[in-house]
C-alpha positions in Angstrom: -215.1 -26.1 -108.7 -211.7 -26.2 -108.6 -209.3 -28.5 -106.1 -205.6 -29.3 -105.2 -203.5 -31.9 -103.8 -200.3 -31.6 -101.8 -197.3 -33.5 -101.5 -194.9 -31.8 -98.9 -195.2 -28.6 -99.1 -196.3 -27.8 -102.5 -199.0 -28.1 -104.8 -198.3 -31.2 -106.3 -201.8 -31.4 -108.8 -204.8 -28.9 -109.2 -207.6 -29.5 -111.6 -211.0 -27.4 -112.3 -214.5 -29.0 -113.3 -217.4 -27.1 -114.7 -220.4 -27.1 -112.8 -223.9 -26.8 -114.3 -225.0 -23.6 -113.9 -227.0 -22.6 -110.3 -225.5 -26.1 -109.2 -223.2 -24.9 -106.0 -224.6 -21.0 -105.5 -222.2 -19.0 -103.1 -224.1 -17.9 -100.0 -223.7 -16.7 -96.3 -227.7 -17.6 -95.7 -228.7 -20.0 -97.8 -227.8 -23.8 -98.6 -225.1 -23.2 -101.3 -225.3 -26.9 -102.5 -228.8 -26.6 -104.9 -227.9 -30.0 -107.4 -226.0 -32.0 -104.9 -225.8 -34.7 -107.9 -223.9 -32.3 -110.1 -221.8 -31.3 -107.4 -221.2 -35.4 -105.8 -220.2 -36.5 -109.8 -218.1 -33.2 -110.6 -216.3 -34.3 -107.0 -216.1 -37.7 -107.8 -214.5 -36.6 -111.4 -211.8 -34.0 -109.2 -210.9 -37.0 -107.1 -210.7 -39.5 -110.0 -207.9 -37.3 -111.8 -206.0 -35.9 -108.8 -205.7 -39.5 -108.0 -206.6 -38.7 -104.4 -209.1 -41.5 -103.3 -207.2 -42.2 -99.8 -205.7 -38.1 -99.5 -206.7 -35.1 -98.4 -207.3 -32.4 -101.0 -208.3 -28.7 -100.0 -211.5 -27.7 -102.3 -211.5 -23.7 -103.8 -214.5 -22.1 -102.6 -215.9 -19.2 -104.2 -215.0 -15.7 -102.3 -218.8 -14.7 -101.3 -219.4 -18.3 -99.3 -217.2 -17.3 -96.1 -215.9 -14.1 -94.8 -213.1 -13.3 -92.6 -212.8 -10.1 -89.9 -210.5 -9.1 -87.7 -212.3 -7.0 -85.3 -210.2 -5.0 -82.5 -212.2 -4.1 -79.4 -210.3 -2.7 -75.8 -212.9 -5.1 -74.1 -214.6 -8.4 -75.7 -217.3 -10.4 -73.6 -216.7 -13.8 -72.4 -220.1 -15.3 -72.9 -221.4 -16.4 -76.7 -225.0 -15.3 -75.6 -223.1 -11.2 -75.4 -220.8 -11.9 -77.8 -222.5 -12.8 -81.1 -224.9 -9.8 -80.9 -222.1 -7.7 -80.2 -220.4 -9.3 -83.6 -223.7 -8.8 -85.7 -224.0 -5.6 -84.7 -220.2 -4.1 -85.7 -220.6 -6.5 -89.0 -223.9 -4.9 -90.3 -222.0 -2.1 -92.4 -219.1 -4.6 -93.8 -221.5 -7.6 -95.5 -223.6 -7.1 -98.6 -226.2 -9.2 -96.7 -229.0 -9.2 -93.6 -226.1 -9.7 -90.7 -229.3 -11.3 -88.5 -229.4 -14.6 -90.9 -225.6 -15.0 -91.1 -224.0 -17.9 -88.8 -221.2 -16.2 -86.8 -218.2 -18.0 -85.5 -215.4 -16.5 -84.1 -212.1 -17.0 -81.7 -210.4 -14.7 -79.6 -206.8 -13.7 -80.5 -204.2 -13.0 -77.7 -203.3 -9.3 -77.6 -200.4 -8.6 -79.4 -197.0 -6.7 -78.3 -198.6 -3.3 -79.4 -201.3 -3.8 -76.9 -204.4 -4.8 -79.7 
């Protein structure tokens, strides 16, 4: 795991801790937290040396735990309930896993100057 601290604008501190192995597994489907003791004490141990009991720090996650699209479609429905199938459907080709167990958010973007 690896984590950073700010100050300003900047990173101000980063440190890395070893996890055991198959302790935090990366996952779009499945609970990627397996030895949640390994992972609270190799937190604790980040937090100890960054010094950053009372501030926020931003925590590295591995690549293959979230994905980000930008879709462009000439119409976009309103409602979730048409929306997410829609989503599913157009992300099938683009994720190395089963798109029907994947949990989908997703925000609408004002159109830009060019008209997408």
């Amino acid at each position: 795991m690896a984590a950073a601290r700010w100050k300003g604008t900047s990173v101000d501190d980063f440190t890395v801790e070893t996890l055991p192995p198959a302790a935090l597994v990366p996952s779009a489907v499945e609970p990627n937290i397996v030895n949640a003791s390994a992972v609270k004490s190799a937190m604790a141990n980040i937090v100890s040396r960054l010094r950053a009991k009372d501030q926020d720090v931003a925590l590295i996650l591995p690549d293959p735990v979230v994905r980000v699209f930008v879709q462009h479609f000439d119409e976009f429905p309103r409602s979730p309930q048409e929306a997410i199938p829609m989503l599913r459907w157009k992300l099938k080709k683009s994720i190395p896993f089963d798109a029907d167990e994947t949990v989908i958010s997703y925000m609408r973007q004002p159109r830009s100057r060019e008209g997408r």
